[in-house]
Phi, psi and omega in degrees: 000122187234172177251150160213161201222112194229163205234125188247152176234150172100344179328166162209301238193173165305352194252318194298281191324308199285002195261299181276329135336265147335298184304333180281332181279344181260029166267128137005060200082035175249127204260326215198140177224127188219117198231104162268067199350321213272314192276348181061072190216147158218142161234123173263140147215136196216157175346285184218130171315330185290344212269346155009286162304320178297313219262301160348289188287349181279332188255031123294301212294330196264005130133013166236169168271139173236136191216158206312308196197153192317303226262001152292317216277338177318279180338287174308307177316309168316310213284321192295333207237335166264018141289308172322318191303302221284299196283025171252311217285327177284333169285324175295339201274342173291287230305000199262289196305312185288304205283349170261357177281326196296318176281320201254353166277157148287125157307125195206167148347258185326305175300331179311314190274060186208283175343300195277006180247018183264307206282327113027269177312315173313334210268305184268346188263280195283286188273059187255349162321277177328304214282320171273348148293336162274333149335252186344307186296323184289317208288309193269035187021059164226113202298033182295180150322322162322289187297323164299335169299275186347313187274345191288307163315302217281309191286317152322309178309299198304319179296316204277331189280358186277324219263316189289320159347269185270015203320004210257325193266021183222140171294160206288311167318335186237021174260074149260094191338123194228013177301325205250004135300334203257291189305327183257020142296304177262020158270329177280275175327327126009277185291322188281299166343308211265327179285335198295324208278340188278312221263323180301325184327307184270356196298319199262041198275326177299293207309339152303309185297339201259356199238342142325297237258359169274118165310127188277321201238167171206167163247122194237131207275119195245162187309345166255017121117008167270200168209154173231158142323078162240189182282115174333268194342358205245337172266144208264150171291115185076040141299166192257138189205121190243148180231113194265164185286135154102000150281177177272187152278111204287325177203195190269133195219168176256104150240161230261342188184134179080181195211151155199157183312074195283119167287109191243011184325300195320303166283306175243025128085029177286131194254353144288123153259179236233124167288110190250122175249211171309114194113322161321113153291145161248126180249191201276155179112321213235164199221135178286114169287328193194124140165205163235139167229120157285102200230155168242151184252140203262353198201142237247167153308306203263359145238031168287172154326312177266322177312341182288289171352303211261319165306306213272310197288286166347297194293320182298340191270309177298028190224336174290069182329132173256132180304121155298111172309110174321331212258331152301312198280346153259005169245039143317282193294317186290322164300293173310341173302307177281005178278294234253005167270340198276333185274341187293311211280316152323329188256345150317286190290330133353316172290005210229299171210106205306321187279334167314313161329278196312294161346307187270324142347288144344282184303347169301297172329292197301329179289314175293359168324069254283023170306312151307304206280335167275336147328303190327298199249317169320301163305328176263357174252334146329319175270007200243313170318326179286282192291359181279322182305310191283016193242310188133003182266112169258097187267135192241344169244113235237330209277359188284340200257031146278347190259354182287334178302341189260352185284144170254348200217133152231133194267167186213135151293141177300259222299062187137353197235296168269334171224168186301351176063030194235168183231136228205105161261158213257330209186118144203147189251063133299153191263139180325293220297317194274327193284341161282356178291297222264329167280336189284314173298308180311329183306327202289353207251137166248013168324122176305334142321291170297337189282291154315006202225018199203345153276332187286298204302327179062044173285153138274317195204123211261134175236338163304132189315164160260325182291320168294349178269164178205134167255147177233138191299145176047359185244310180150214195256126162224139176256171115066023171071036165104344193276326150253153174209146169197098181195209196287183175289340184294320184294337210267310175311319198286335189273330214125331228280134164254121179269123182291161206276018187251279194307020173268039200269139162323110196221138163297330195259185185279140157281154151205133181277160177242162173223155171213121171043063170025016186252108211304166196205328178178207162211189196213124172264121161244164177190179210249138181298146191275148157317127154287165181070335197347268168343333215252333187269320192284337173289342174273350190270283186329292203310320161304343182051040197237126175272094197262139208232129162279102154244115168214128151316023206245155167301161173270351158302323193277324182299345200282298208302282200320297203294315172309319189290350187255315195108019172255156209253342188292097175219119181283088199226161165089011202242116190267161197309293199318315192301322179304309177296332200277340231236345183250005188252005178272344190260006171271348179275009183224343166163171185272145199249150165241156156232151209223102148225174203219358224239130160299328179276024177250337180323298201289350196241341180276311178228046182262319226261128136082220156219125174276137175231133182215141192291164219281308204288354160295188183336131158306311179267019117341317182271319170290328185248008157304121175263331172278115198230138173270089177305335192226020144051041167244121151336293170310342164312352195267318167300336183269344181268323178281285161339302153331290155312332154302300211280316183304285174338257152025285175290317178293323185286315156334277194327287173338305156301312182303337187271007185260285168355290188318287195297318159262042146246313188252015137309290159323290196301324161319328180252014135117024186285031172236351174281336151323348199223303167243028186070259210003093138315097203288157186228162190324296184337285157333308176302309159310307201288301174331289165311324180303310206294324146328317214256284194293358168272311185309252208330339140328253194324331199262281177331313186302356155320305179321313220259349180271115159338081192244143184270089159243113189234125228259120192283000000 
């Protein structure tokens, strides 16, 4: 059984993926077809490597491409979306020029034929996508929105050139122009177009990024006790490996001798770092803030942590199902319906009056054009984009704010999500004179401690040697061979320093004590900043019957301390991302999840969830693996996302219905069951006018997005 992974072009939807599906699946010995919409990506298994060519050529035949390697499709992908771009801007700009020849001109010859070869171009030119994606679609009976663009443009487009052609064969009454209905079908589907191909773009960009973010290089310690550079990919299981301060961790290794302060952010989004010694794993990816380490290494390049990682974010993506547009999914039914009331409706009226016949045929199409019904959700989510871009909400994926209506759980990362990801000291009772003492030595420190403890302080400037300072890995602050200290409880047993037993209190957050001439002088409490409103989002999520979830790597005293003080009861700690993902696909089995982080160890979980939401000031693939990104990095944005997803759904299922609505009253009146009763006919003319007024309500209704209220206050 072997796999393959081949880079697909041309995707639009959910029916495209399930159409190369299928089709690939009636090959002879391909066992599994998995179509990743986001990424333009399929994986297969299949028998034999030979079938290759076969499963190529079938997803040619069904009207996409296939090409070699990311970076043609990077390539294709660009060039396809500053096609769209050009040709939506040129079809709106005819489609402006046909609608003033067809309303504000006198009609003639000449302008006529000017009309059809402007609206022409739009139609074969600008929309030609469309038209051979409904081909294709017709051919493999699968009913999508393409062909409702199609039959609605081509027939209208047909009609208005029969009326310029052939006028003799229409009564004086029905010779009316229908070009600029046809053109601004396919300028508005466009413009949808074009937003869906601007989002895809960037879809696979974490996964560049994350695969950035792997050690290039390592030192690997050889048996006569020298060392060399070679490439981290190079390294072999129980190699030797020394890691000096401010490097990275070349792969996941033990180590055998020495210590140091470790930035484990990457992975467990611990915004401290964790002093690791002898006996400690340590992984690749996470970086020595201070010390020397010595390691033997537990894992190859290609089964570290983070490669499992990077693997699990692929895979979570083909596995991440894209929402079906209702409105593809009934014109499946709806289209062969209206094909087969217009032929129905000719070969009635043929017994009675044949060119009458012909007409109401016609008028069937037209009045069922699909113009409300092709509006219906593009226009509203154009307008939900808009007003979410002017609130600070950057939605990058439009199919997500069908799943908002439905969440039950929404989980938050601590460290940058709930709290500022900034170390903060909260409370200490030192006396002025030792806390500028103890801030002047930190100054000399880029420890993220000492940054905090020398901004509390409002230090400016160190009168202290750089020579007499010392940091020590895991331990703290040393001046002058002991003479100042400031660090853990370990420092203070090692110098001597007797701590009185009242400040020795049980605390979530970090501490560190001070001595001056060895005699204890206080302690300095920090801890990590709270979000504002933070309490004020989780108490509107309860109220909302949206159940809000603590997932962090962070200890669980400190996810405990942060949650009580917000209200939340739900608490996940202790978790590396793969844990995370297992722990967000059990709450999915209970109900849809948003997950809301800013952290590189937040990517697999950003886009495991759901809906990913990720804050602006986080990570780039935090952001990239995001469906959502919050520019102004406020909590109520999230209240503000969810609302917005509601209020769009909401405006979309309108739109539908009236257009659902429409088409079964004035379709029937189209095919004439009111001329028996009242002489009535319905004639093209009419039938236009109808569908436009159609086409301006949706689009009406979809504008009043604009008008919604949002609580946004800049954290």
């Amino acid at each position: 059984m072997s796999k393959i992974t081949l880079n697909i072009t041309g995707m639009s939807c959910v029916n495209c993926a399930n159409a190369i599906t299928n089709g690939v699946l009636k090959i002879q010995g391909v066992k599994s077809a998995v179509i990743n919409l986001a990424q333009n990506a399929g994986i297969f298994e299949l028998d034999d490597l030979e079938l290759i060519p076969q499963i190529k050529a079938k997803i040619k035949k069904l009207g996409y491409g296939v090409v070699d390697n990311h970076e043609e499709l990077e390539i294709l992908q660009k060039n396809q979306t500053k096609d769209i771009f050009q040709k939506m801007l040129l079809g709106f700009g005819l489609s402006i020029f046909i609608m003033i020849g067809e309303m504000l001109l006198e009609p003639n010859l000449a302008l006529n034929l000017v009309l059809l070869g402007l609206s022409g171009i739009v139609i074969f030119y600008c929309g030609i996508y469309f038209y051979k994606h409904a081909i294709i679609s017709l051919k493999n009976k699968n009913y999508d929105m393409s062909v409702l663009v199609f039959l609605g443009t081509l027939s209208a487009f047909l009609y208005s050139m029969a009326v310029i052609i052939a006028p003799n064969l229409l009564p004086k009454n029905m010779q009316y122009l229908y070009f600029s209905s046809s053109a601004m079908i396919i300028s508005f589907v466009l413009l949808g177009k074009f937003l869906e191909a601007n989002s895809k773009q960037k879809a696979s960009d974490y996964l560049k990024t994350l695969l950035d973010l792997s050690p290039k290089t390592a030192w690997r310690i050889n048996k006569d006790g020298t060392s060399e550079e070679i490439p981290a990919n190079k390294l072999n299981i129980n190699d030797i490996v020394e890691i000096k301060s401010g490097y990275n961790i070349p792969s996941d290794c033990v180590i055998i001798s020495g210590g140091g302060e470790i930035d484990t952010a990457a992975l467990s989004g611990e915004s401290l770092p964790e002093f690791k010694g002898v006996g400690d794993k340590i992984f690749a990816g996470t970086t020595n803030t201070n010390g020397y380490i010595t390691a033997k290494v537990l894992k190859t390049a290609n089964n570290t942590l983070l490669a499992q990682i990077l693997d699990l974010l692929s895979e979570s993506g083909s596995k991440k199902i894209p929402v079906a547009r209702l409105a593809d999914r009934v014109a499946n039914i709806f289209v062969p319906s209206v094909v087969g009331i217009a032929l129905l409706t000719s070969l009635i009226w043929a017994f009675f009056d044949p060119l009458k016949g012909l007409i109401a045929g016609i008028c069937v199409l037209i009045i069922s054009c699909p113009c409300a019904l092709g509006l219906a959700t593009p226009i509203a989510i154009i307008s939900g984009l808009s007003v979410g871009a002017k609130n600070g909400i950057l939605i990058k994926n439009p199919q997500i704010l069908e799943l908002i209506k439905n969440i039950k759980f929404v989980v938050f990362d601590k460290t940058g999500t709930l709290t500022k990801g900034e170390i903060s000291v909260i409370r200490s009772n030192l006396n002025n004179d030792d806390l500028q003492t103890i801030a002047q030595i930190e100054k000399l420190s880029s420890h993220p401690i000492s940054k905090a403890i020398t901004r509390f302080a409002n230090c400016q400037k160190s009168d202290f040697e750089v020579s007499k300072f010392k940091n020590e890995a895991g331990l703290g602050v040393i001046y002058d061979d002991g003479k100042v200290l400031a660090g853990n409880l370990q420092l203070m047993n090692k110098f001597g320093v007797q701590i009185d037993k009242v400040d020795l209190f049980d605390t979530p957050n970090g501490v560190i004590f001070v001595a001056i001439d060895k005699i204890y002088k206080g302690f300095i409490e920090f801890s990590d900043t709270l979000r504002d409103n933070a309490k004020e989002i989780i108490t509107t999520l309860k109220n909302q019957n949206i159940t809000p979830v603590m997932l962090t790597g962070d200890k669980t005293s400190t996810a405990l301390d942060i949650a009580q003080k917000i209200g939340i009861t739900s608490v996940i700690s202790e978790v590396l991302p793969n844990q995370k993902l297992d722990e967000i696909e059990k709450l999915k089995k209970q109900g849809k999840v948003i997950f809301v982080g800013d952290g590189i160890n937040d990517a697999l979980s950003l886009k495991a969830a759901d809906i990913g939401i990720a804050m602006s000031s986080g990570s780039d693939i935090a952001k990239e693996s995001g469906d959502i990104i919050l520019i102004k990095n406020d909590l109520k944005s999230v209240l503000n996302v969810i609302k917005l997803g509601k209020s769009v759904m909401k405006t979309i299922k309108e739109n539908l219905i009236w257009a659902f609505a429409y088409n079964a009253i004035f379709i029937p009146v189209a095919a004439g069951v009111l001329y028996p009763f009242f002489g009535l006919l319905l004639t093209p003319m009419y039938g236009a006018a109808a569908m436009s007024m159609s086409s301006v309500s949706v689009v009406l209704n979809s504008l009043r997005l604009k008008l919604i209220k949002f609580d946004i206050t800049k954290d």
